[in-house]
PDB file with SEQRES, HELIX, SHEET and CRYST1 records, atoms N, CA, C and O in Angstrom:
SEQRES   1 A   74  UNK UNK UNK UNK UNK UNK UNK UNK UNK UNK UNK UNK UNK          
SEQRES   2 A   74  UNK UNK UNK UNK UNK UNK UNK UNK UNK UNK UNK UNK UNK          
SEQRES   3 A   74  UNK UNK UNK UNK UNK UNK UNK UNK UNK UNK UNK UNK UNK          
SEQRES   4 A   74  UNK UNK UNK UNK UNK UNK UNK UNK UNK UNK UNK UNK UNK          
SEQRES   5 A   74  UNK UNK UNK UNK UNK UNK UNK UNK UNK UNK UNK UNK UNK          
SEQRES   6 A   74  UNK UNK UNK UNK UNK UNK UNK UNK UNK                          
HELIX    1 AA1 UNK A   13  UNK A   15  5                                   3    
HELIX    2 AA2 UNK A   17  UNK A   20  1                                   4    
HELIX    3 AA3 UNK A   41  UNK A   53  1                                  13    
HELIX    4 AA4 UNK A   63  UNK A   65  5                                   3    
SHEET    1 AA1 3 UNK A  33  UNK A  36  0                                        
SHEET    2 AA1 3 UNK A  68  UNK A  73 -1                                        
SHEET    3 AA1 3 UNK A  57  UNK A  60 -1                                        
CRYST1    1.000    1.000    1.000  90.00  90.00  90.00 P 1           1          
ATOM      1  N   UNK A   1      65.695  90.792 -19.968  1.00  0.00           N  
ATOM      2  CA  UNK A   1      64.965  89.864 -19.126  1.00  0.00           C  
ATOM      3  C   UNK A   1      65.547  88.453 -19.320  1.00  0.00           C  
ATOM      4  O   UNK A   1      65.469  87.940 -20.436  1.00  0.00           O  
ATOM      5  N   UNK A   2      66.135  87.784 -18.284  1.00  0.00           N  
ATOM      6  CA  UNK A   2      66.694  86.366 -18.618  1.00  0.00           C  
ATOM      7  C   UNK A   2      65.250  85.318 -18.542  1.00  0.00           C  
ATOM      8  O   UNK A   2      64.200  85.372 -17.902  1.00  0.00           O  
ATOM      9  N   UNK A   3      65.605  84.734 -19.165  1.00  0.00           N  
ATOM     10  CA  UNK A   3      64.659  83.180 -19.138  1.00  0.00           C  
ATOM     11  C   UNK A   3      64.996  82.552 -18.376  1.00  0.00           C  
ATOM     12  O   UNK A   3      66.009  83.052 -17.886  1.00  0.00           O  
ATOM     13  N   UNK A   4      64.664  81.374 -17.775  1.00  0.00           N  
ATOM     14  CA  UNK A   4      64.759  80.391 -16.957  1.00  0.00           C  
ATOM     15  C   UNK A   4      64.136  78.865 -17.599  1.00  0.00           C  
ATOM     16  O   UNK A   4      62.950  78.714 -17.892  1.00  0.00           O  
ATOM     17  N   UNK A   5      65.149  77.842 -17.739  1.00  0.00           N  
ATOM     18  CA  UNK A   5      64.963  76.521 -18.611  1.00  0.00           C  
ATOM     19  C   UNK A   5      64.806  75.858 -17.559  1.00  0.00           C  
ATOM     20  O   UNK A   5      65.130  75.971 -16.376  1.00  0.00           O  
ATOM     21  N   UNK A   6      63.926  74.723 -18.559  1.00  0.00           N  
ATOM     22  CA  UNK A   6      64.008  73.395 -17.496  1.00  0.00           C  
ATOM     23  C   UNK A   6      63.882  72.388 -18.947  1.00  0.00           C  
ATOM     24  O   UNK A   6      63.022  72.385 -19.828  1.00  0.00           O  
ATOM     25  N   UNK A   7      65.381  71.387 -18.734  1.00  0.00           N  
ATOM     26  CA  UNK A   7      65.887  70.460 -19.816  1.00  0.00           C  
ATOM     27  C   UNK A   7      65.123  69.459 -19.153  1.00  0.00           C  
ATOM     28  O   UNK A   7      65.227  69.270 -17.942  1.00  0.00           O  
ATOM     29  N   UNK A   8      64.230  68.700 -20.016  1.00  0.00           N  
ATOM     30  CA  UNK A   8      63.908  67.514 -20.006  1.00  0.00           C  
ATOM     31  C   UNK A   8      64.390  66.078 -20.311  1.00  0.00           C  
ATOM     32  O   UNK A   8      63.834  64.994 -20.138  1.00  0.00           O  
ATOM     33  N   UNK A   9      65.539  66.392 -20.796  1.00  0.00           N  
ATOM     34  CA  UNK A   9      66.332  65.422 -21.797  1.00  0.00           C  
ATOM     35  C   UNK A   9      66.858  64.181 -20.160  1.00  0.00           C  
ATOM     36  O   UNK A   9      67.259  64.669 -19.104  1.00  0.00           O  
ATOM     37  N   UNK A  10      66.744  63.050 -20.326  1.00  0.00           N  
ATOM     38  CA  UNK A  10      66.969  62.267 -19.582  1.00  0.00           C  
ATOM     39  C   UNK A  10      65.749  62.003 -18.555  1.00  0.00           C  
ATOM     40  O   UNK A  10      65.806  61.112 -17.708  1.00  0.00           O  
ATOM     41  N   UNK A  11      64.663  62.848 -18.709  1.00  0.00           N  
ATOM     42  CA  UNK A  11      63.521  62.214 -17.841  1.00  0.00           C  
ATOM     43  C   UNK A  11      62.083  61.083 -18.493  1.00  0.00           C  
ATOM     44  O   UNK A  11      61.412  61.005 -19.522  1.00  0.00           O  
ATOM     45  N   UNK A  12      62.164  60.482 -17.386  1.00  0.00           N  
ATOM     46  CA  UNK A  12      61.202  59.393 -18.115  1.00  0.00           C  
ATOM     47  C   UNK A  12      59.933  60.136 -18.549  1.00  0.00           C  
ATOM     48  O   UNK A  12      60.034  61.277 -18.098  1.00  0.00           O  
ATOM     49  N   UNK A  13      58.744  59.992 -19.247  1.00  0.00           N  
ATOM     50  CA  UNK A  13      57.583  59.983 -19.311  1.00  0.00           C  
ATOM     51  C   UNK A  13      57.005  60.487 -18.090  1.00  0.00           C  
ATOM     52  O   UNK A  13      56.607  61.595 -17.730  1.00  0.00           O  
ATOM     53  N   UNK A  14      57.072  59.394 -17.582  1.00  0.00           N  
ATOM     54  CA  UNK A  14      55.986  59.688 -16.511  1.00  0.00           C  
ATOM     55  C   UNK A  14      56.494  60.505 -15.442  1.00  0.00           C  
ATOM     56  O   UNK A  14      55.658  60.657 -14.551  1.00  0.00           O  
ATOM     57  N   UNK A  15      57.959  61.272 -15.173  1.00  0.00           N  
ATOM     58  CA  UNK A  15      58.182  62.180 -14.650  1.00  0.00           C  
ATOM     59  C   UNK A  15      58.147  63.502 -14.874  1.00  0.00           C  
ATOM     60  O   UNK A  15      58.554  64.301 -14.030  1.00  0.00           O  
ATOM     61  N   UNK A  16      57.524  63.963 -16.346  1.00  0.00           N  
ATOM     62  CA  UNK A  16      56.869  65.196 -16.895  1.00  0.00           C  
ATOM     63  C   UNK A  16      56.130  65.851 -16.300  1.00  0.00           C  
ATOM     64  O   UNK A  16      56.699  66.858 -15.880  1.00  0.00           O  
ATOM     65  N   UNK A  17      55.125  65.796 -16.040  1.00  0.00           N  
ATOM     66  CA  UNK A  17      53.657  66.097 -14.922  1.00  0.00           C  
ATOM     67  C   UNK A  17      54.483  67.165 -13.886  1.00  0.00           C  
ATOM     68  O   UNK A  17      54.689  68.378 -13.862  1.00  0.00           O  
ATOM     69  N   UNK A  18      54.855  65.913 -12.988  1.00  0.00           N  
ATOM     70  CA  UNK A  18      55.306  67.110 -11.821  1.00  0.00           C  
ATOM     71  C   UNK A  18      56.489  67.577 -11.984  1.00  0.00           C  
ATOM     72  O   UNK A  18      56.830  68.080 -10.914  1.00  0.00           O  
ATOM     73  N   UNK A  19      57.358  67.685 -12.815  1.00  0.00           N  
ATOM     74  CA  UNK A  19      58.714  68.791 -12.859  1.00  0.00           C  
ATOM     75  C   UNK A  19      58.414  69.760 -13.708  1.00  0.00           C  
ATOM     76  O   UNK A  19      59.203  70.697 -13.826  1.00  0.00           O  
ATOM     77  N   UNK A  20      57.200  69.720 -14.474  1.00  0.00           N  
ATOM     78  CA  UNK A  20      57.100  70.907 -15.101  1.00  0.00           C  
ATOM     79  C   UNK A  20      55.700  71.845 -14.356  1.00  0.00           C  
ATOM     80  O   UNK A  20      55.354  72.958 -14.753  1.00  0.00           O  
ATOM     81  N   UNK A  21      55.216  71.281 -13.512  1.00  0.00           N  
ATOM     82  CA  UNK A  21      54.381  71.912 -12.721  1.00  0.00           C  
ATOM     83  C   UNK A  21      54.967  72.531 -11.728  1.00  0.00           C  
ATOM     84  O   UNK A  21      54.089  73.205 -11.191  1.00  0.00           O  
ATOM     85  N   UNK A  22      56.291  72.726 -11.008  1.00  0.00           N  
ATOM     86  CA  UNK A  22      57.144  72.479 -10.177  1.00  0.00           C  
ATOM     87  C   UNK A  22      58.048  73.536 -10.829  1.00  0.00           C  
ATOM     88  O   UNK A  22      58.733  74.211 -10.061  1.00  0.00           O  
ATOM     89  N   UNK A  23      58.122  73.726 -11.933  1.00  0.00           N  
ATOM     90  CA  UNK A  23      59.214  74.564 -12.464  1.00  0.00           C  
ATOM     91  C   UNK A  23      58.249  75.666 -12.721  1.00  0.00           C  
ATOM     92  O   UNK A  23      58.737  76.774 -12.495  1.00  0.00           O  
ATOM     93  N   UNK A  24      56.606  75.676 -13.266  1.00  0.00           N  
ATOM     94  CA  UNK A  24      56.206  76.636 -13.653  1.00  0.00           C  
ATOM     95  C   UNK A  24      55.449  77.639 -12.332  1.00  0.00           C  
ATOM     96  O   UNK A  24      55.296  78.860 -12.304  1.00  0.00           O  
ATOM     97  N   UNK A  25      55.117  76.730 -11.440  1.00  0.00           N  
ATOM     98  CA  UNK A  25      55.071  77.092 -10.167  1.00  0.00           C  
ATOM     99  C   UNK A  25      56.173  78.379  -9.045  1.00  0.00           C  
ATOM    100  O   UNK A  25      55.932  79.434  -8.458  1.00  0.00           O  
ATOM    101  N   UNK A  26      57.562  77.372  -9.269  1.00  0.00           N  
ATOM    102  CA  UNK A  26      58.302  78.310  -8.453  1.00  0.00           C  
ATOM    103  C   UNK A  26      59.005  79.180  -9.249  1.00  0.00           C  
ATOM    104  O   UNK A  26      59.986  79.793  -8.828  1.00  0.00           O  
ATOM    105  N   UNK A  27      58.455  79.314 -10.698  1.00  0.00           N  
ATOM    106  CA  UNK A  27      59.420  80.460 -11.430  1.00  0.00           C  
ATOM    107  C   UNK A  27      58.243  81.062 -11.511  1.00  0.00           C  
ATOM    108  O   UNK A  27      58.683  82.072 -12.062  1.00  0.00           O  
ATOM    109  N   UNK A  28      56.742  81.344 -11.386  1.00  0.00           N  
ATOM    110  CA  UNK A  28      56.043  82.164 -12.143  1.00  0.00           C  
ATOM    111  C   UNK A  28      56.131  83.536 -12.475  1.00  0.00           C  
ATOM    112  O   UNK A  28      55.723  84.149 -13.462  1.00  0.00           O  
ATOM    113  N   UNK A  29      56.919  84.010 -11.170  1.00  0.00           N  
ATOM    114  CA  UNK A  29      57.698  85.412 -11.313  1.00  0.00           C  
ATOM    115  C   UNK A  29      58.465  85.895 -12.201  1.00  0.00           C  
ATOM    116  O   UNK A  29      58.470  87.119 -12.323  1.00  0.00           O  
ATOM    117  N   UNK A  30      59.366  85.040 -13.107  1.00  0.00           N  
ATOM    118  CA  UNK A  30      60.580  85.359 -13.812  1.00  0.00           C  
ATOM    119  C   UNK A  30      60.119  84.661 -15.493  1.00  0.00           C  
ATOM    120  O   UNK A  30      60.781  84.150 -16.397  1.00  0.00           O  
ATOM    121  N   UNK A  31      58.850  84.925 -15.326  1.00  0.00           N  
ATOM    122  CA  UNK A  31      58.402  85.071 -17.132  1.00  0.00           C  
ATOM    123  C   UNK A  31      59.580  85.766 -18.056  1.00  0.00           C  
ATOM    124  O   UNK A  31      60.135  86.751 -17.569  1.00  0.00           O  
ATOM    125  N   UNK A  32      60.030  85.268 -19.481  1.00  0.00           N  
ATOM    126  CA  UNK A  32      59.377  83.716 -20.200  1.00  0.00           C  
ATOM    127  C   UNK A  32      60.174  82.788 -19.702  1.00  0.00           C  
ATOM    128  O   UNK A  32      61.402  82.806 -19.632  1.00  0.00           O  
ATOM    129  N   UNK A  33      59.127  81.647 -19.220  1.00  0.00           N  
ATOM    130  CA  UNK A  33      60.402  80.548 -18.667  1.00  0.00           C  
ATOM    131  C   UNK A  33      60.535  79.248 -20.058  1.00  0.00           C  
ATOM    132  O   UNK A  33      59.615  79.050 -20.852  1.00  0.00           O  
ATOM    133  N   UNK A  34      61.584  78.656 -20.081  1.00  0.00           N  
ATOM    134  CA  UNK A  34      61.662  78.064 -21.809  1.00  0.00           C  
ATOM    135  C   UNK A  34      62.041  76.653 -21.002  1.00  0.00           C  
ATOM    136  O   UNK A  34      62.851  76.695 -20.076  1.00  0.00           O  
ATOM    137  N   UNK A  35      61.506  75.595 -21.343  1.00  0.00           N  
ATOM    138  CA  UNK A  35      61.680  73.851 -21.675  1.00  0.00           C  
ATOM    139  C   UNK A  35      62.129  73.523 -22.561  1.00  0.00           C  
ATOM    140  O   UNK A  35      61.598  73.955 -23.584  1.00  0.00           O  
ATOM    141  N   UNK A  36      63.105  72.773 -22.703  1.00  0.00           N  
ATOM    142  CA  UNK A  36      63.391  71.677 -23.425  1.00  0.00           C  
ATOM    143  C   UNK A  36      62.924  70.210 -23.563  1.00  0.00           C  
ATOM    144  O   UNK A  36      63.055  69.378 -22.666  1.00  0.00           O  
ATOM    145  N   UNK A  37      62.494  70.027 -24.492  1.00  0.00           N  
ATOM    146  CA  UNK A  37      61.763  68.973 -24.880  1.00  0.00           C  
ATOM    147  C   UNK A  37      63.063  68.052 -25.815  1.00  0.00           C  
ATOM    148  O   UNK A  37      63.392  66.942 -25.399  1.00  0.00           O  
ATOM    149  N   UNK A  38      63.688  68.609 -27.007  1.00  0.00           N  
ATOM    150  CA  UNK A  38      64.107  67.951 -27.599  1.00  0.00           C  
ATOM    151  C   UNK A  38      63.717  67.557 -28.797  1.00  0.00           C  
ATOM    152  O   UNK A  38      63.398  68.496 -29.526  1.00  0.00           O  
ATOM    153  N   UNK A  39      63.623  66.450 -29.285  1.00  0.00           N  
ATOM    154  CA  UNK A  39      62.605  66.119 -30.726  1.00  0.00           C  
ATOM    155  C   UNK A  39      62.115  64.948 -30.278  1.00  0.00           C  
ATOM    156  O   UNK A  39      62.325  64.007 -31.043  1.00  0.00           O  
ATOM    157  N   UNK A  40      61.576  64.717 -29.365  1.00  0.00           N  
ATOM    158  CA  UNK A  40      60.643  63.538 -28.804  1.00  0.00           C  
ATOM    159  C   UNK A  40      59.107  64.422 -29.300  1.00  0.00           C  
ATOM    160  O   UNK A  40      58.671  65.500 -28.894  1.00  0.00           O  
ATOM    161  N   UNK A  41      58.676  63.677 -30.096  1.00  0.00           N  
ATOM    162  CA  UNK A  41      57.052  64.069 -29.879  1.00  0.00           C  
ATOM    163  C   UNK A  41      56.211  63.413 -28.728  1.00  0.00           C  
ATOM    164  O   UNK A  41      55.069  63.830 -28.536  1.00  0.00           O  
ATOM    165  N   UNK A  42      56.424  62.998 -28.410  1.00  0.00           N  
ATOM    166  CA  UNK A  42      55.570  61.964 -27.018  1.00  0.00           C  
ATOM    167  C   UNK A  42      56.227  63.418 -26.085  1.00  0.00           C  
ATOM    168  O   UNK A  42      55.396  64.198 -25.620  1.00  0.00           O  
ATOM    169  N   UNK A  43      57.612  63.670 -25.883  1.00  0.00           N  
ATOM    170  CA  UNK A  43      57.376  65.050 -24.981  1.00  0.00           C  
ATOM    171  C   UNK A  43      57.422  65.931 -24.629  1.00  0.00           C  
ATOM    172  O   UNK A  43      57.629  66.464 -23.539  1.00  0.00           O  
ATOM    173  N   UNK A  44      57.060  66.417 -26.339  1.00  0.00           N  
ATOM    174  CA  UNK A  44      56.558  67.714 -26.740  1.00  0.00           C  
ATOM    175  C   UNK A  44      55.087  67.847 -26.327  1.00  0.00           C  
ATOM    176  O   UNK A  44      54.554  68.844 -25.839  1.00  0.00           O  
ATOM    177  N   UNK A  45      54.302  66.181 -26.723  1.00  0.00           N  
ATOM    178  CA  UNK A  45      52.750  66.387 -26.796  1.00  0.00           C  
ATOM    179  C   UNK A  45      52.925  66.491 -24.774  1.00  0.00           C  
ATOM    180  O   UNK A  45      52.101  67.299 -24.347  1.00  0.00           O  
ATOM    181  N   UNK A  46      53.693  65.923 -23.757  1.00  0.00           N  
ATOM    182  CA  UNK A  46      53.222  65.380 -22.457  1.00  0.00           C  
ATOM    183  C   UNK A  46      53.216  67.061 -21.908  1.00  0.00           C  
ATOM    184  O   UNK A  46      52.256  67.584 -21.342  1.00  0.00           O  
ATOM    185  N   UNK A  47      54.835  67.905 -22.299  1.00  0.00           N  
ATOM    186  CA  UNK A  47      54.361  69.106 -21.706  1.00  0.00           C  
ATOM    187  C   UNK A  47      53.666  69.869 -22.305  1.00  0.00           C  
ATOM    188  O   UNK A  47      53.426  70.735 -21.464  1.00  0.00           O  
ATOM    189  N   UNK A  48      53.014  70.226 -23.491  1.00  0.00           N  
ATOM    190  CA  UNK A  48      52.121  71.068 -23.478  1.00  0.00           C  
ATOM    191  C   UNK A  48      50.736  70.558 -22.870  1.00  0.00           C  
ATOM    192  O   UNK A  48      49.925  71.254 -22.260  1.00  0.00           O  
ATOM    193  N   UNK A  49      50.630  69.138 -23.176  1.00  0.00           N  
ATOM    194  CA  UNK A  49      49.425  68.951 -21.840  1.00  0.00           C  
ATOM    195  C   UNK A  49      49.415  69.235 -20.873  1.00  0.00           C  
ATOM    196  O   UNK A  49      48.299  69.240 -20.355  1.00  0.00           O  
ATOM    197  N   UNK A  50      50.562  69.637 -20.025  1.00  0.00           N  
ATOM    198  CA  UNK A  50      50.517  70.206 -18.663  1.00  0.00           C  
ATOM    199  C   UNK A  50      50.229  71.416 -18.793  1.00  0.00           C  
ATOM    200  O   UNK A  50      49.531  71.942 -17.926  1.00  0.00           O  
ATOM    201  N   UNK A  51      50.712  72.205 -19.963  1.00  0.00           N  
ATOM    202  CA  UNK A  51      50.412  73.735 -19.781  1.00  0.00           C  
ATOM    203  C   UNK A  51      49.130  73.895 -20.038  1.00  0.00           C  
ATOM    204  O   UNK A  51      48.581  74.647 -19.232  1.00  0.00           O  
ATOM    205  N   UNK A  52      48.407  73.441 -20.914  1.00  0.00           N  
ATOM    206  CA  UNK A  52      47.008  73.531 -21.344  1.00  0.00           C  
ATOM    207  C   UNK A  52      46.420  73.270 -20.497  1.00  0.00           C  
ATOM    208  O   UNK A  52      45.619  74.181 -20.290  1.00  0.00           O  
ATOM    209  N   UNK A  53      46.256  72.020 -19.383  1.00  0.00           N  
ATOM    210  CA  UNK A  53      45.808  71.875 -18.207  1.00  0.00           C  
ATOM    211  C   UNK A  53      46.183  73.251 -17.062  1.00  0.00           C  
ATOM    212  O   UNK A  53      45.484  73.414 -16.062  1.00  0.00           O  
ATOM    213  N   UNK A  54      47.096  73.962 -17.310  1.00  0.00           N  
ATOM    214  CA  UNK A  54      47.355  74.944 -16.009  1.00  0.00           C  
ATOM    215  C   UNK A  54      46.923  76.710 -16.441  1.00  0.00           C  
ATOM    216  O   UNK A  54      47.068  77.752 -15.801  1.00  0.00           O  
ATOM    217  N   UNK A  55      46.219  76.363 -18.125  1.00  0.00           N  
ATOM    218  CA  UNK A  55      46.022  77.840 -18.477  1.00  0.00           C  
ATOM    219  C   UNK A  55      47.111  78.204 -18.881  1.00  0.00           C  
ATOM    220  O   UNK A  55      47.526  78.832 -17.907  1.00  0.00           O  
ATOM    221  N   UNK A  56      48.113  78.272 -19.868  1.00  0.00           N  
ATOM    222  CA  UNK A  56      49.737  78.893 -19.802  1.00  0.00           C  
ATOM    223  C   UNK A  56      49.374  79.095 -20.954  1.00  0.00           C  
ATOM    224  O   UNK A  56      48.713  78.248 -21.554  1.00  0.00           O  
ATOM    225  N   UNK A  57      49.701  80.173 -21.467  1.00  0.00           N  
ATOM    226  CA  UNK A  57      50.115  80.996 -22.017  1.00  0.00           C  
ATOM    227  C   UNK A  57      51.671  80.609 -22.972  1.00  0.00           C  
ATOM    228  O   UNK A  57      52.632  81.308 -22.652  1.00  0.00           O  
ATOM    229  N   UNK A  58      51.929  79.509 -24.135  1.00  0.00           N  
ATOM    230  CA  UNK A  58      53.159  79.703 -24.442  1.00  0.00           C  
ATOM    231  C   UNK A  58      53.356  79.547 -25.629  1.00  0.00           C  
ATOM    232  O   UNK A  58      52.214  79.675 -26.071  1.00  0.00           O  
ATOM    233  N   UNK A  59      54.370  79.248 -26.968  1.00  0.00           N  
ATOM    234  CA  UNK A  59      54.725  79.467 -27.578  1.00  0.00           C  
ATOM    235  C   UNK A  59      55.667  77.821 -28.108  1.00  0.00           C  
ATOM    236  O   UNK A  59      56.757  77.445 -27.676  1.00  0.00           O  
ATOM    237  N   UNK A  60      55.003  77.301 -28.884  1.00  0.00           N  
ATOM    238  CA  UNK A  60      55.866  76.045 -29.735  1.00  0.00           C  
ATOM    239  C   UNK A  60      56.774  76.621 -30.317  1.00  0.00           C  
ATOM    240  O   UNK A  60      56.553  77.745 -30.768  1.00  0.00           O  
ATOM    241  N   UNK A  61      58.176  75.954 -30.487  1.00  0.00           N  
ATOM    242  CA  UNK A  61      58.982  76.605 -31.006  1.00  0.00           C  
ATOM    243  C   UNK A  61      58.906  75.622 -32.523  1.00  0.00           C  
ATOM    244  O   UNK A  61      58.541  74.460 -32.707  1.00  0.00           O  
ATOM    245  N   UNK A  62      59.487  76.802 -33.571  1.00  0.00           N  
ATOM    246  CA  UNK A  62      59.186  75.140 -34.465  1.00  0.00           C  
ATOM    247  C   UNK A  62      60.737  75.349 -35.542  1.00  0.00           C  
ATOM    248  O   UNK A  62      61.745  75.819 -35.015  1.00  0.00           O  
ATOM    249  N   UNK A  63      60.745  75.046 -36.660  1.00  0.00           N  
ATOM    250  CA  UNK A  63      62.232  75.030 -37.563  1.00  0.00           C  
ATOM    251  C   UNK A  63      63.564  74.530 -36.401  1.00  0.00           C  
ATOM    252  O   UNK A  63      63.907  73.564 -35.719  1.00  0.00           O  
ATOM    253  N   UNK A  64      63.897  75.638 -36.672  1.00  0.00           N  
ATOM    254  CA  UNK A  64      65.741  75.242 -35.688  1.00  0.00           C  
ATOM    255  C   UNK A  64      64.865  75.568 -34.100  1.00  0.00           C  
ATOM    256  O   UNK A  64      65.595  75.064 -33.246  1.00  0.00           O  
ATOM    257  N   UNK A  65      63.885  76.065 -33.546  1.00  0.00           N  
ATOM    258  CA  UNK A  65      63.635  75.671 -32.390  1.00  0.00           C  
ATOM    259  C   UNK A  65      62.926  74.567 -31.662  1.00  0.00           C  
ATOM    260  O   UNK A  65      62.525  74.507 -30.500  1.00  0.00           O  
ATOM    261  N   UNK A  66      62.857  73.353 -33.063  1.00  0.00           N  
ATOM    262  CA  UNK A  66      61.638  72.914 -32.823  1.00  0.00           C  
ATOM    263  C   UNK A  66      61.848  72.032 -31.388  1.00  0.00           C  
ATOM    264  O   UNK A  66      63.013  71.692 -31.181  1.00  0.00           O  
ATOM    265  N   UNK A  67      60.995  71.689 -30.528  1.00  0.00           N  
ATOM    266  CA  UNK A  67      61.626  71.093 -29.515  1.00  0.00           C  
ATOM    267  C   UNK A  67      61.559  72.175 -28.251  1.00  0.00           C  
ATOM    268  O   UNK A  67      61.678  71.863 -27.066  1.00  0.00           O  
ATOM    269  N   UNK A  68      61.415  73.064 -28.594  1.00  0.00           N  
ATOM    270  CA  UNK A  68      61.635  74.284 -27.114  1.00  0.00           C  
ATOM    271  C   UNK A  68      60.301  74.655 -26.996  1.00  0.00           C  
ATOM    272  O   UNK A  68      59.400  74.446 -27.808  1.00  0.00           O  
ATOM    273  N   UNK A  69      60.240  75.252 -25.869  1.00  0.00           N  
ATOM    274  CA  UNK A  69      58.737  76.168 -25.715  1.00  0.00           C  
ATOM    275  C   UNK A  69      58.644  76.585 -24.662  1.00  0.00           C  
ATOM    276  O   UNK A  69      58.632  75.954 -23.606  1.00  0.00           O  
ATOM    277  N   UNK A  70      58.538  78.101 -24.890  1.00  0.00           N  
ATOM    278  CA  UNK A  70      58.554  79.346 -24.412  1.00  0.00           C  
ATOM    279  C   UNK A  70      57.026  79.544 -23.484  1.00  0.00           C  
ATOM    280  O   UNK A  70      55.940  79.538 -24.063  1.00  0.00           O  
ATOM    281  N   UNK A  71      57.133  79.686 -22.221  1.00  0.00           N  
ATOM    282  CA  UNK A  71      56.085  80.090 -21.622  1.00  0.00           C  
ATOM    283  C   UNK A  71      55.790  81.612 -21.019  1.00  0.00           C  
ATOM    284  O   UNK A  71      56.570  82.086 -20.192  1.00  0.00           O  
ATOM    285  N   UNK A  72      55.004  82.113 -21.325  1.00  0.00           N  
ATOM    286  CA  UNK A  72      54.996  83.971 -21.045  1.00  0.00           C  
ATOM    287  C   UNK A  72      53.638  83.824 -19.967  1.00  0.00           C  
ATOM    288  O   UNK A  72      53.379  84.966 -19.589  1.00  0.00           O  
ATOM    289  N   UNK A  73      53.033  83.194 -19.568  1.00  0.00           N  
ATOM    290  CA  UNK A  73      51.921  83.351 -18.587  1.00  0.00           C  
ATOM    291  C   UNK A  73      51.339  82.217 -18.017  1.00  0.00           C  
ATOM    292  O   UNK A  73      51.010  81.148 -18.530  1.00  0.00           O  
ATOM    293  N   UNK A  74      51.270  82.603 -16.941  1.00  0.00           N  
ATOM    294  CA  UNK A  74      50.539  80.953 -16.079  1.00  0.00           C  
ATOM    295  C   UNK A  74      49.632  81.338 -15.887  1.00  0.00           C  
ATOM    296  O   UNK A  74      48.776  80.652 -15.328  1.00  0.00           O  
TER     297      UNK A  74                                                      
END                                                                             
């Protein structure tokens, strides 16, 4: 089963919200879809607020993944 990413690296703050609503939206079919966050905690904390707001189902990555996160259900 392939994954499907969406790199965050180069987006502002306040463009979090809707590209990850937008990504979890038109992939919901092709579960687990994986984000990159990076080692920003500001947006690690911005997308899992979106998922928690949409019901998702996912997975913090943490050690050598820390920064990623795996979504298995919308």
């Amino acid at each position: 089963m392939e994954s499907h990413t969406l790199d965050l690296h180069g987006l502002r703050h306040h463009e979090v919200d809707i590209r990850i609503e937008n990504f979890i939206f038109l992939n919901q079919g092709e579960f687990p879809l994986t984000i990159i966050c990076g080692n920003s905690d500001k947006m690690i904390f911005l997308a899992i607020k979106v998922l928690k707001k949409h019901g998702c189902e996912f997975r913090e990555g943490t050690g050598y993944d820390y920064g990623k996160i795996v979504v298995y259900k919308l």
